[in-house]
MARNU-737947 format. One record per residue (C-alpha): x, z, y. Coordinates in steps of 0.05 Angstrom, whole numbers, padded with zeros to 5 digits. Example, Ala and Ser with C-alpha at 12.3 -4.5 7.8 and 13.67 -1.06 7.14 Angstrom:
// residues 2
R        x        z        y
R    00246    00156   -00090
R    00273    00143   -00021
***
This chain:
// residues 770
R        x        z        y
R   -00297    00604    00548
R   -00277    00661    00499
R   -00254    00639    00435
R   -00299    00649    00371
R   -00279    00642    00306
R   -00297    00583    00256
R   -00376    00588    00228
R   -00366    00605    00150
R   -00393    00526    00138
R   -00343    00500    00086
R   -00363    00431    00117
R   -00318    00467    00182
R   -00257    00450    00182
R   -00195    00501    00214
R   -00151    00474    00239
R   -00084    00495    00256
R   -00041    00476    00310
R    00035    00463    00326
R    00076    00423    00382
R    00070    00353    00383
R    00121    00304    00352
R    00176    00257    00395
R    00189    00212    00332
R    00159    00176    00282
R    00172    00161    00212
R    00234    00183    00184
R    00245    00232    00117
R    00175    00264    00130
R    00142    00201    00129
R    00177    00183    00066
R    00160    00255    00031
R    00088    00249    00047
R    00081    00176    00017
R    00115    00207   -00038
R    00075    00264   -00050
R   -00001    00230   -00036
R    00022    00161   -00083
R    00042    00212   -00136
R   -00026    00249   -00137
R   -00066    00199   -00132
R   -00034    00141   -00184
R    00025    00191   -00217
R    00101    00174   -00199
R    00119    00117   -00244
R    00047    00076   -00224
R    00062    00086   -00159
R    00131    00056   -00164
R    00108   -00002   -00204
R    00048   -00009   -00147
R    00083   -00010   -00091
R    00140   -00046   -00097
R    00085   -00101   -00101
R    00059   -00091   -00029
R    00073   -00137    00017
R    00114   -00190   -00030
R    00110   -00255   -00033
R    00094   -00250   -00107
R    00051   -00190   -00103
R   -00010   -00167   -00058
R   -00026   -00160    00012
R   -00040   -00089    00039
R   -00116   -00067    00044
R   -00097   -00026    00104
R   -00076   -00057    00174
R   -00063   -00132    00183
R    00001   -00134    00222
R    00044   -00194    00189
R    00101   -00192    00141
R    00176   -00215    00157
R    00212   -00274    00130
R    00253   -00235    00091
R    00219   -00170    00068
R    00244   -00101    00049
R    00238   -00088   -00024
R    00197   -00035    00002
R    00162   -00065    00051
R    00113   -00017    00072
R    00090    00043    00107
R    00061    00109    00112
R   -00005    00088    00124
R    00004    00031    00084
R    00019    00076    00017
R   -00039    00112    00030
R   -00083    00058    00030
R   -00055    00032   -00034
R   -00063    00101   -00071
R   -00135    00111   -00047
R   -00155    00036   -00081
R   -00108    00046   -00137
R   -00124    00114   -00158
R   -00132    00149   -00222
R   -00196    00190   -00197
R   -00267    00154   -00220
R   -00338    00165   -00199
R   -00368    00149   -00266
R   -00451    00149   -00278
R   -00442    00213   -00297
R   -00423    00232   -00233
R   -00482    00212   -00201
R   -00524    00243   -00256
R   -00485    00315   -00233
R   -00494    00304   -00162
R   -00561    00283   -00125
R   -00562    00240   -00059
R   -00586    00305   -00024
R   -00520    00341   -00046
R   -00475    00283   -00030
R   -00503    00278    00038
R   -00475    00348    00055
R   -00412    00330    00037
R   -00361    00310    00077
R   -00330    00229    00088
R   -00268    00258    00074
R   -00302    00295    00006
R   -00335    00230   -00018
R   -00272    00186   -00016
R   -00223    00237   -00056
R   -00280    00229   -00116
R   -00240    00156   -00140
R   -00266    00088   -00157
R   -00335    00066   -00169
R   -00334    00045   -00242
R   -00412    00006   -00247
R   -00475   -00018   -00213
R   -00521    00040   -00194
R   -00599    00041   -00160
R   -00629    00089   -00127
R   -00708    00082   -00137
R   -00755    00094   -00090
R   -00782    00171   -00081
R   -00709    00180   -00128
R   -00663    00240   -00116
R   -00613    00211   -00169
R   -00570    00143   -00169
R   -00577    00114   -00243
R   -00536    00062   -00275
R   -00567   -00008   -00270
R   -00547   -00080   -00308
R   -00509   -00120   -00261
R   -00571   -00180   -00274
R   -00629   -00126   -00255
R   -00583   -00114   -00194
R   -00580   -00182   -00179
R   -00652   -00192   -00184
R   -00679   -00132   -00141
R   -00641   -00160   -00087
R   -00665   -00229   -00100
R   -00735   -00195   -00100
R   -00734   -00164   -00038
R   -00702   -00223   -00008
R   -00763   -00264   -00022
R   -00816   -00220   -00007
R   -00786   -00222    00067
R   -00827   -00257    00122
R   -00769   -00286    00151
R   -00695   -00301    00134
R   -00673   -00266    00194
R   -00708   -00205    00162
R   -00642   -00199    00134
R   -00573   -00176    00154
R   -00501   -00187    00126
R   -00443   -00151    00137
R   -00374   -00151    00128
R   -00308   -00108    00128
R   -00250   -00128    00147
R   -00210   -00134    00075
R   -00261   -00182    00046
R   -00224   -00242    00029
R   -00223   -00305    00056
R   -00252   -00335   -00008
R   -00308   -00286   -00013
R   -00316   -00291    00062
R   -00327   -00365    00060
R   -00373   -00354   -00004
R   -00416   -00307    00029
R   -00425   -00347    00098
R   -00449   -00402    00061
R   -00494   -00361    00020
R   -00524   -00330    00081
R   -00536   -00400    00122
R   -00560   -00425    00048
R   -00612   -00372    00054
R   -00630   -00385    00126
R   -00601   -00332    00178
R   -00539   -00328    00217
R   -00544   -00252    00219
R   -00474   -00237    00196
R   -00450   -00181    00240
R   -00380   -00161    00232
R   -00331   -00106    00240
R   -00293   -00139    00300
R   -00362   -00133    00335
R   -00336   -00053    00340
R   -00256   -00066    00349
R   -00233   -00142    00378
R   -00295   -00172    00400
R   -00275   -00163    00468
R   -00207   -00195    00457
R   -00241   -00258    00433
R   -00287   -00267    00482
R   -00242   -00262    00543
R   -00190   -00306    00508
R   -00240   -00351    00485
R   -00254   -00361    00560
R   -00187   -00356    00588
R   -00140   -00393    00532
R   -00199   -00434    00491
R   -00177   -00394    00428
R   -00198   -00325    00409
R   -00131   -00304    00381
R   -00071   -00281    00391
R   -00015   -00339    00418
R    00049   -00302    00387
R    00085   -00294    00324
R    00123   -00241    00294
R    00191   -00280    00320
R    00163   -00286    00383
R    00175   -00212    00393
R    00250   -00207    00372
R    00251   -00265    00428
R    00213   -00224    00490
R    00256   -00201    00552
R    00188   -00160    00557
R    00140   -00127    00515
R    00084   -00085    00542
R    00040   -00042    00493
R   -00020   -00013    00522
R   -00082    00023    00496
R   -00050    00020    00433
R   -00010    00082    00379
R    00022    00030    00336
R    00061    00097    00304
R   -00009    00119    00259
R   -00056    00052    00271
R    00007    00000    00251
R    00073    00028    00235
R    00102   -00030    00216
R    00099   -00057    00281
R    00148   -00007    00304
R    00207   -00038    00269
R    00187   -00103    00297
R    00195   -00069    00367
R    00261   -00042    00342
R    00273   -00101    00328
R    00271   -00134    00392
R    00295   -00076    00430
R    00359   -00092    00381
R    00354   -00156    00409
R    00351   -00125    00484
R    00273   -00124    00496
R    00241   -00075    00545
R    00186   -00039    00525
R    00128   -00008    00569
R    00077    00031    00533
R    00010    00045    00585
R   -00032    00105    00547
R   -00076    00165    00566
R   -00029    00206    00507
R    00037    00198    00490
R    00054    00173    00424
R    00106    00191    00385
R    00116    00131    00350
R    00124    00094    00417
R    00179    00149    00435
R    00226    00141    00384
R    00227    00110    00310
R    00263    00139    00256
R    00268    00070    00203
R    00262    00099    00139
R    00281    00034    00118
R    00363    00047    00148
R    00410    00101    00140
R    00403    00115    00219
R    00321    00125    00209
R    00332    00177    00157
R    00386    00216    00177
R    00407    00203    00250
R    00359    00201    00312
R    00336    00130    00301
R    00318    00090    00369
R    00294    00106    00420
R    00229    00049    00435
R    00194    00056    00507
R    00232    00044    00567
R    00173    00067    00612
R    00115    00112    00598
R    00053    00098    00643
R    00006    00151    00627
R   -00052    00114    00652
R   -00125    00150    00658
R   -00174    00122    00603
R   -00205    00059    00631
R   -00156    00049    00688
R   -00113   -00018    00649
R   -00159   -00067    00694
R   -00137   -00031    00754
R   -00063   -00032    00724
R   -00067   -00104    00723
R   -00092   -00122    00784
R   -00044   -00080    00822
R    00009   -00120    00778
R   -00015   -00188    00797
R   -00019   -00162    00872
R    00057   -00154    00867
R    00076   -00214    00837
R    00036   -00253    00897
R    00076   -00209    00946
R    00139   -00218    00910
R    00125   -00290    00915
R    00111   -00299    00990
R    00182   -00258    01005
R    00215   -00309    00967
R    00169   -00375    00955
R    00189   -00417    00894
R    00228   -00352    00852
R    00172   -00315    00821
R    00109   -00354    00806
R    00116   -00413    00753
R    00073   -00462    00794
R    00085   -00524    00750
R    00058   -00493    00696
R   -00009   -00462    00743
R   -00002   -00531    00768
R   -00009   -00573    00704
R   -00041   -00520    00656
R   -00078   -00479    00701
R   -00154   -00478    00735
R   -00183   -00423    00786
R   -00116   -00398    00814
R   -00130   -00417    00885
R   -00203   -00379    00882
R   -00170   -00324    00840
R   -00105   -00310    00898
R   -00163   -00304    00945
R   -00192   -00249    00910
R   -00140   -00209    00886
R   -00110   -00212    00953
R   -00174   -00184    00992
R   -00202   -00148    00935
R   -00140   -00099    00907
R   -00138   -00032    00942
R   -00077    00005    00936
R   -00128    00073    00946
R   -00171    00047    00889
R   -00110    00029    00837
R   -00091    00103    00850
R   -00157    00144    00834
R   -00168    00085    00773
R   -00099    00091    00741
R   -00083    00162    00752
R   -00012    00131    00760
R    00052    00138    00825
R    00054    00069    00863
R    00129    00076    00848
R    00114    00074    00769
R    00068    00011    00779
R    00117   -00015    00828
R    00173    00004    00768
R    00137   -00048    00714
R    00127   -00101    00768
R    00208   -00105    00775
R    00207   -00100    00695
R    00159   -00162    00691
R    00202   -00200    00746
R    00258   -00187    00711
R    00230   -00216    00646
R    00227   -00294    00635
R    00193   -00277    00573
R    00131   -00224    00570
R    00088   -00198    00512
R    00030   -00173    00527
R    00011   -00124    00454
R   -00066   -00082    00458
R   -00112   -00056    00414
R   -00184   -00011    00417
R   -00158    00032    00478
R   -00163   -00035    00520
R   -00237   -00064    00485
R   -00276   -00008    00477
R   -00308   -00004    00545
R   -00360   -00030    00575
R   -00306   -00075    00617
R   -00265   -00086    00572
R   -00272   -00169    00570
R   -00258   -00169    00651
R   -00190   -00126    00634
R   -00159   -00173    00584
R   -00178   -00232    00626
R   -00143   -00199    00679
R   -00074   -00195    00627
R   -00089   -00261    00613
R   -00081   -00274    00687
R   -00011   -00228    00694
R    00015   -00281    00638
R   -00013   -00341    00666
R    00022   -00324    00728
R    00096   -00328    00705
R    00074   -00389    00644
R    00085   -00332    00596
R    00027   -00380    00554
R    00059   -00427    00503
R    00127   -00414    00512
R    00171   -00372    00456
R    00179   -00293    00460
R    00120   -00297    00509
R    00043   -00288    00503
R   -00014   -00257    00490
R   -00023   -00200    00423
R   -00090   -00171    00407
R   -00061   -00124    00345
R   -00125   -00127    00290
R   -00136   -00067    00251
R   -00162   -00086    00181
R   -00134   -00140    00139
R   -00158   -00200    00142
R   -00213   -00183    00198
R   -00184   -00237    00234
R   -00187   -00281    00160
R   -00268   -00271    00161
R   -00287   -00297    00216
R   -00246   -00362    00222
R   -00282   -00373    00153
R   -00347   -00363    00183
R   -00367   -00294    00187
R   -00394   -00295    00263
R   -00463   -00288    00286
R   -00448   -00335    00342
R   -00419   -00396    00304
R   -00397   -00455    00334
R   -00432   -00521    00331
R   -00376   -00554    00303
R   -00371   -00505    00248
R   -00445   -00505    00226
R   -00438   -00587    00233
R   -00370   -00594    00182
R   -00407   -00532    00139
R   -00474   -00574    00132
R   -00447   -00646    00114
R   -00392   -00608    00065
R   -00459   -00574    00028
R   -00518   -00621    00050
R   -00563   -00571    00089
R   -00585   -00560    00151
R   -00550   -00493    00174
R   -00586   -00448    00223
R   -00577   -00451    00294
R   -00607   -00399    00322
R   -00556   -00340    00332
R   -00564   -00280    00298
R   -00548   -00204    00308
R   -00477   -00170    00320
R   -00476   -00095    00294
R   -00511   -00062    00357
R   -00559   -00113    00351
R   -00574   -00100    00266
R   -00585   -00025    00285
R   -00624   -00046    00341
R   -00667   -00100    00293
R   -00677   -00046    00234
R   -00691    00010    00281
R   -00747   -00037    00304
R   -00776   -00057    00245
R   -00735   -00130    00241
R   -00688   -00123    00194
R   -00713   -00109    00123
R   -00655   -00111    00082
R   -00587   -00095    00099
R   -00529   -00117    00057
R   -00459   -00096    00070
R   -00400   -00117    00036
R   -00340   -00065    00040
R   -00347   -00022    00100
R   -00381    00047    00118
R   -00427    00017    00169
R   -00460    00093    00176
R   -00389    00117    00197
R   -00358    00059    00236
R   -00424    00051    00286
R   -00437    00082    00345
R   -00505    00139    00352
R   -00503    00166    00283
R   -00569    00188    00283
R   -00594    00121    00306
R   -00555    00084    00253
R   -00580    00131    00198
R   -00648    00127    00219
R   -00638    00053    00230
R   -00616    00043    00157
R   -00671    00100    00128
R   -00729    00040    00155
R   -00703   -00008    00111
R   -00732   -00022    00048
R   -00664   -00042    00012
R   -00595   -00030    00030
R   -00540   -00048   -00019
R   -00463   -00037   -00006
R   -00408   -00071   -00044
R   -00351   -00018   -00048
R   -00290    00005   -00086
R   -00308    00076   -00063
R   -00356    00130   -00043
R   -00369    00128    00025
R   -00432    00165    00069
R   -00464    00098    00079
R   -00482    00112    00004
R   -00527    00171    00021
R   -00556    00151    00075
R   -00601    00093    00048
R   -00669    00049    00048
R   -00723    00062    00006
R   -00682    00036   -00049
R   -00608    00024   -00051
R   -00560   -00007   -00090
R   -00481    00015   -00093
R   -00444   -00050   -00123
R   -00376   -00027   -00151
R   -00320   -00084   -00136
R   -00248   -00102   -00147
R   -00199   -00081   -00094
R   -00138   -00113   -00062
R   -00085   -00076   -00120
R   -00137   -00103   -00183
R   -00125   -00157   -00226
R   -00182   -00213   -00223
R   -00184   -00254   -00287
R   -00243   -00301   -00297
R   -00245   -00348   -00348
R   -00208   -00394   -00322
R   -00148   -00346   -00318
R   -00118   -00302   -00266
R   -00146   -00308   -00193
R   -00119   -00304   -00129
R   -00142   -00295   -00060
R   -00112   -00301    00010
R   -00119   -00267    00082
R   -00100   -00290    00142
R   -00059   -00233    00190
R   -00056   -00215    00258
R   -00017   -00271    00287
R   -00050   -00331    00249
R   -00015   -00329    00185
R   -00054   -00345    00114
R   -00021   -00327    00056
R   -00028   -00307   -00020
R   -00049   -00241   -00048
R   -00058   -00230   -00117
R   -00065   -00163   -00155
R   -00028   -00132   -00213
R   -00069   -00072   -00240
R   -00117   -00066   -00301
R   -00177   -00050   -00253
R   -00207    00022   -00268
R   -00274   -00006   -00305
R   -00298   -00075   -00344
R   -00354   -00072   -00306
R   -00328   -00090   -00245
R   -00337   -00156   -00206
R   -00299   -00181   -00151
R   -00326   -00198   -00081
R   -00326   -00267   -00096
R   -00372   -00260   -00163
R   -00415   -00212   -00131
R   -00436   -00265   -00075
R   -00433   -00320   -00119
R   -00475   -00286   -00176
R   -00529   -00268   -00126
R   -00531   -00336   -00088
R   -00550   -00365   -00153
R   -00603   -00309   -00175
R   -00634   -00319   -00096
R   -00623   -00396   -00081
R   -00642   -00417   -00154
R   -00616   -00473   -00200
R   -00631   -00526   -00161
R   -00588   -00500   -00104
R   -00539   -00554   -00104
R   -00471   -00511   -00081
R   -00424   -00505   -00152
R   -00430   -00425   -00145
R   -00407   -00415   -00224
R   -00350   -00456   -00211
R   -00340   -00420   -00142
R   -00342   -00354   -00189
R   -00288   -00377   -00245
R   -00240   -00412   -00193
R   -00217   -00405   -00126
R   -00185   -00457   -00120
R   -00258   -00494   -00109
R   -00270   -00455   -00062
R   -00206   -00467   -00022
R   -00211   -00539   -00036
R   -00277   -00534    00008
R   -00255   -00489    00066
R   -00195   -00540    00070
R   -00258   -00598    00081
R   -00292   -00549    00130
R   -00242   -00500    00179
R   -00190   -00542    00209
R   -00116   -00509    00193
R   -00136   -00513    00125
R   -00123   -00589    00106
R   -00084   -00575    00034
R   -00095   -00507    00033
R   -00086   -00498   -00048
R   -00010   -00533   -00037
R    00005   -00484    00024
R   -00008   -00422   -00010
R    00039   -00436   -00054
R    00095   -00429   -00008
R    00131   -00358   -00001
R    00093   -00326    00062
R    00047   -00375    00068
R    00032   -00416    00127
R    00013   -00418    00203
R   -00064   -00439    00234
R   -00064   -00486    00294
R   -00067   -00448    00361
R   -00067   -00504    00420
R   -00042   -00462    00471
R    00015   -00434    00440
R    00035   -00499    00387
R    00027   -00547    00458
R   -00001   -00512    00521
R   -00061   -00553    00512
R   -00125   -00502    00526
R   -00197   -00518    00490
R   -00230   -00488    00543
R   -00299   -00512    00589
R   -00242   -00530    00637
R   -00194   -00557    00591
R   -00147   -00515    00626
R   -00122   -00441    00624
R   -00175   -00408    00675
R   -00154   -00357    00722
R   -00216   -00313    00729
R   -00240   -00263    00775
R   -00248   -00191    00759
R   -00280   -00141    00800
R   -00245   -00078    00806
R   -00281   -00018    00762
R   -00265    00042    00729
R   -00310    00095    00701
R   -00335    00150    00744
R   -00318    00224    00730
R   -00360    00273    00758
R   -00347    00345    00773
R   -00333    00385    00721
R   -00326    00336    00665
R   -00272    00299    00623
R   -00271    00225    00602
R   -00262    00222    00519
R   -00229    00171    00469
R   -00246    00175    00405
R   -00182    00159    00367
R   -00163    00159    00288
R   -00115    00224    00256
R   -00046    00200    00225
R   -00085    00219    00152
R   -00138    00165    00176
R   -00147    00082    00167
R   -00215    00066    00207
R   -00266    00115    00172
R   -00231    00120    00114
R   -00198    00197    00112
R   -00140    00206    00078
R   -00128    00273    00093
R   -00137    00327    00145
R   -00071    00319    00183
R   -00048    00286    00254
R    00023    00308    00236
R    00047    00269    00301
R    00006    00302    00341
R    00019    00380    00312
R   -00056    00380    00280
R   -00065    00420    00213
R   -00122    00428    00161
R   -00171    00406    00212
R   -00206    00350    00255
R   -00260    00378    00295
R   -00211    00377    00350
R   -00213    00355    00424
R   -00153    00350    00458
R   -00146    00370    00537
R   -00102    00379    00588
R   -00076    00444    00596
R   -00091    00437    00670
R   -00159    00409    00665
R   -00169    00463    00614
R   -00158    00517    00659
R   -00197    00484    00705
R   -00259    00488    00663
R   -00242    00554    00642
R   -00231    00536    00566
R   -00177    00571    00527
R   -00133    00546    00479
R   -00165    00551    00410
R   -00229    00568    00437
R   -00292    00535    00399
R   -00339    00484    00453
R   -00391    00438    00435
R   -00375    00368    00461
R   -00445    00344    00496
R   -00447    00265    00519
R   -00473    00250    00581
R   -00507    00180    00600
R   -00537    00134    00644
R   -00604    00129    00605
R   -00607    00210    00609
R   -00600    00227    00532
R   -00554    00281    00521
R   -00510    00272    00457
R   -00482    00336    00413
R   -00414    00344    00382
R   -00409    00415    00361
R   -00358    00462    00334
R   -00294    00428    00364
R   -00230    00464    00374
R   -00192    00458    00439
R   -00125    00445    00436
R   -00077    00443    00495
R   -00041    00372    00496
R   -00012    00330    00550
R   -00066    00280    00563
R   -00071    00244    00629
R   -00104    00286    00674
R   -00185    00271    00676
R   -00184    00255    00607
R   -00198    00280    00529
R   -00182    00245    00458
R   -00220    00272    00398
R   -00231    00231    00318
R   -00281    00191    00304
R   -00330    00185    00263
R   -00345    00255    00280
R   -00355    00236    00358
R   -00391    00174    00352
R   -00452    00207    00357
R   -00441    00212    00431
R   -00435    00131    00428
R   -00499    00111    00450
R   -00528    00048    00419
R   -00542    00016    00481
R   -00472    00034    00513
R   -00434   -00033    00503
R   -00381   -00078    00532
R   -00407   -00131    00567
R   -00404   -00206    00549
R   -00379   -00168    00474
R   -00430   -00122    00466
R   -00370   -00080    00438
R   -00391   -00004    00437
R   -00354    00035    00498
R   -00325    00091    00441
R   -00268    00098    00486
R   -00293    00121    00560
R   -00347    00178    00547
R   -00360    00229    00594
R   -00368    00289    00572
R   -00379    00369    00582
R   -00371    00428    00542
R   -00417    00473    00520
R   -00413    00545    00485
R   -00392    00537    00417
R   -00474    00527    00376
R   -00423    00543    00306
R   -00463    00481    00274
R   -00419    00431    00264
R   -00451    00362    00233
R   -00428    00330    00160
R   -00389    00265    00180
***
């Protein structure tokens, strides 16, 4: 296809293009916190703000929720992390006035990345009905439209209540209760879109949903495999954990359709030898794996280490431990024997035998393996079969409840993991809704509700009235884009707590509410004196976060008040739940979710310990396995991969380097040699021949799927990059409009954002506002 210049849209980016990087981190990185800290709080806040990140006296990170060390850095950051800070603690403010300037029409034609750079949301504002203008409204009258509109709803389950990943654990708890209180259990999530997958094969492999390992676990491993995962942009800090253990004399294996720098080689900014010398270099192996192939990975894996095992009986497999700990092993050796085609783990994986063959020596080698993933691994639609097959590659070696070994689902947001051990699941357990009810003396719902796929479905529908969100853009993180909006459009209220402008403020119900509220780096002081709040982190951790800042307006509320505040306006005074006292001190709250999740017995006393303090998890703590078994279960798992046809690449959408979830930082990949830009797809230059499409050139990206909708990305640019071959990467949220709704991982109903074929198309020059 010829190449065509950029339509004369301002909403188009250009971007330009360089070689990728073979490092991560390093002086750059430090510059570039630097400069974006400095323009968005000025040099000596910034300072003062971030040498409170991460401490044990200060506050946890808003961005990713990988765990802190014993000992931290003074700065113990990162890139990422620094941006994240500076977006929430930034000087910028949407005021009233802002939204008297600018009507929802305008903003809608702006870009995500547009909307965030305006700063904090300083007070309460409505949009009316037939409205083109937000207004400023009283924090009570907000209060009591949503109470109205609440009532005048046939059904609790008319309702839906959602949750980002950095709400709290105290507001989290807070605004479970308040949703059982009001009848529904319709409290979709954000891991419905990222982990869901990762709990629900673990839940049925291991009895616990979670990850088994802690941060010391890795400077323990012999092994440490990475797949599906760029911890370089998504969770830098990881990579000095992995230096870490390499240090220590780990191998590392990273399995991934693109190379990542960050998995290449790390450059500590942190040590003289990350800024100035060559730093170290992390992955011992490099399978460059076709997108969706990790199941077939596996399997061929686990084939090995039976074969391994029959040429010398007794040396490879730990059979006391499948003996003791262990159900389904015979009925699972059965299958994977008959079942794994070398022919099939070829045309799946896109990998040599001798590189597969290469890992299997690594993982007999190893007495202790780590298995690390992320979205690359549960966002297809059999995604829950692949982990359960890693699950099965650990069980086989007892590399379950043993140091330095086991498995590591790496969460993205903070404290996304935090929300829903206090609740936030639309699938809770009986146990849960039992301790919840005798705590508060109600009779919690049973019926389940809906995950995300299923709220869009239910408002699309007519179901789901009134759709309340706290932190999030739910318009950007979901798949379909026009579905969502259209979804969200038949509602006759949707209200968003937020710190910031996001899209999901333009695209609204009938009437909408914005709901400005305190962020991670704000000071929270009630009348009862300075708050604090704590998250739990990837590995199981809870500890203390408490902010330091004079927050940007006195109008503000935190999550916490917000929910409590409205529980009372919609449950009434004779609710009996204490929600003032809730409001003015968290420490009643804790002192319930101590009564109600177990882990939490004393909670107030264990926060106050530097770096808080580890949950239960019974297979790690003492091999013991809540499953139906009461065993680890081996399972089976049909081979699969997606199908390609002729003339057509499989995509991933993926985040930039100036990108946490949907929130845009800037227009940069700098890793990846992308400029100014990110309506980008990234091919093969092979492939690209192939299809005839030049470097630079201009294609529309069109989805193609089973139920015979076609799906439109236009205006990308092509760049040339050393993908595996088959395959394509491109950001979201401007490709999750080819995410259709009904596209979903089963058992997880997780949307499949990361295996979507697609074609190209001439360049239509209209590229869509994301």
């Amino acid at each position: 296809m010829a190449k065509r210049a950029p339509a004369a849209d301002p909403a188009q980016d250009v971007p330009e293009v360089s070689e990728p990087h073979h490092a991560a981190a390093g002086i750059p990185a430090l510059v570039h916190t630097t400069k974006i800290a400095a323009a968005q709080m000025g040099l000596p806040r910034a300072t003062r703000t971030l040498l409170k990140l991460n401490q044990f006296d200060g506050f946890d990170c808003p961005g990713c929720a990988w765990p802190e060390p014993d000992h931290t850095h003074t700065a113990e950051f990162c890139e990422n992390g620094a941006k994240a800070v500076a977006e929430e603690a930034t000087l910028r403010k949407v005021t009233p006035a802002f939204f008297a300037e600018h009507s929802v029409e305008e903003l809608a034609g702006r870009s995500g990345y547009w909307l965030g750079q305006q700063g904090r949301l300083t007070h309460p504002m409505l949009l009316e009905e037939g409205a083109t203008h937000y207004r400023q409204v009283s924090w009570e009258d907000a209060f009591s439209l949503v109470a109205e509109e609440l009532a005048a709803l046939d059904s609790p389950d008319g309702a839906a209540f959602y949750t980002s990943g950095r709400t709290s654990n105290e507001a989290a708890f807070a605004y479970q209760l308040f949703a059982r209180q009001f009848g529904t259990n319709n409290l979709p999530d954000c891991s419905n879109m990222c982990h869901e997958s990762s709990g629900s094969a673990l839940v049925e492999t291991l009895g616990v949903g979670k990850g088994s390992v802690h941060l010391k676990d890795l400077y323990q491993a012999d092994l440490i495999i990475v797949a599906g995962q760029n911890p370089g942009t998504n969770h830098p800090r990881m990579l000095s954990a992995l230096e870490r253990a390499k240090r220590a004399g780990a191998k590392i294996v990273s399995v991934n359709p693109l190379p990542e720098a960050g998995l290449e080689r790390f450059k500590n900014p942190q040590t003289p030898k990350g800024l100035v010398g060559n730093g170290t270099k992390l992955t011992d192996l490099f399978l460059q794996i076709r997108i969706g192939g990790d199941l077939a990975l596996f399997r061929a894996l686990n084939l090995l280490l039976l074969e391994a095992e029959e040429k010398a009986p007794g040396t490879v497999l730990d059979q006391e431990f499948i003996d003791a700990h262990c159900a389904g092993f015979a009925e699972w050796r059965e299958d994977a024997r008959k079942n794994t085609k070398w022919e099939d783990i070829r045309e799946a994986t896109g990998l040599p035998e001798e590189q597969i063959r290469e890992l299997a020596e690594l993982a007999l080698g190893s007495r202790k393996t780590i298995v690390c993933w992320a979205m690359g691994l549960t966002q297809h639609k059999h995604s829950v079969p692949t982990i359960r097959e890693v699950v099965n590659f650990l069980l086989l070696r007892g590399n379950v409840g043993k140091p330095g070994a086991g498995v590591c689902p790496v969460r993205g947001h903070s404290n996304v993991q935090g929300d829903r051990t206090m609740g936030i699941y639309e699938k809770p357990a009986p146990a849960f809704l039992d301790a919840l009810g005798r705590e508060f003396r109600f009779e919690p719902p049973r019926e389940h509700g809906h995950d995300v796929v299923d709220t869009i479905r239910a408002m699309r529908d007519g179901k789901v009235k009134v759709f309340f969100a706290m932190g999030g853009n739910f318009v950007s993180a979901t798949p379909d884009t026009p579905v969502t909006e259209d979804a969200l459009r038949s509602c006759r209220l949707t209200v968003h707590v937020s710190t910031k402008l996001n899209r999901s403020h333009v695209i609204t119900g009938a009437r909408a509410l914005i709901l400005p509220t305190l962020g991670r780096t704000d000071r929270d002081l009630t009348s009862k004196g300075p708050q604090q709040v704590t998250v739990e982190d990837s590995m199981g951790m809870v500890h203390a976060s408490i902010g330091r800042l004079a927050p940007p307006s006195e109008d503000l509320l935190s999550e916490t008040a917000i929910v409590c505040r409205l529980a009372r306006k919609v449950l009434g005074p004779k609710n009996t739940v204490p929600w003032e006292e809730f409001a003015a001190d968290y420490d009643t709250i804790r002192d319930r979710i101590a009564r109600v999740v177990p882990g939490f017995e004393d909670f107030n006393a264990k926060i106050k310990k530097p770096g808080g303090f580890a949950l239960p998890h019974a297979p790690r703590d003492k091999r013991a396995f809540p499953t139906t078994t009461g065993k680890a279960n081996f399972t089976i798992n049909p081979p699969y991969a997606p199908e390609l046809p002729e003339g057509r690449l499989l995509l991933q959408t993926l985040r930039s380097h100036d990108q946490y979830n949907t929130t845009i930082y800037g227009l940069a990949d700098r890793y990846r040699g992308i400029k100014d830009g990110r309506r980008v797809v990234l091919v093969n230059p092979e492939d690209a021949a192939a299809l005839g499409v030049e470097d630079g050139g201009y294609v529309d990206l069109v989805g193609e799927w089973e139920d015979g909708l076609e799906r439109r990305a236009p205006h990308f640019r092509v760049v040339h990059y050393p993908t595996a071959r088959g395959c394509a990467a491109a950001y979201y949220p401007e490709t999750n409009v080819l995410v259709p709704l009904d596209s979903v991982a089963e058992t997880s109903n997780t949307p499949t954002s990361k295996s979507v074929v697609i074609r190209f198309e001439a360049d239509s020059g209209a590229a869509t506002v994301i």
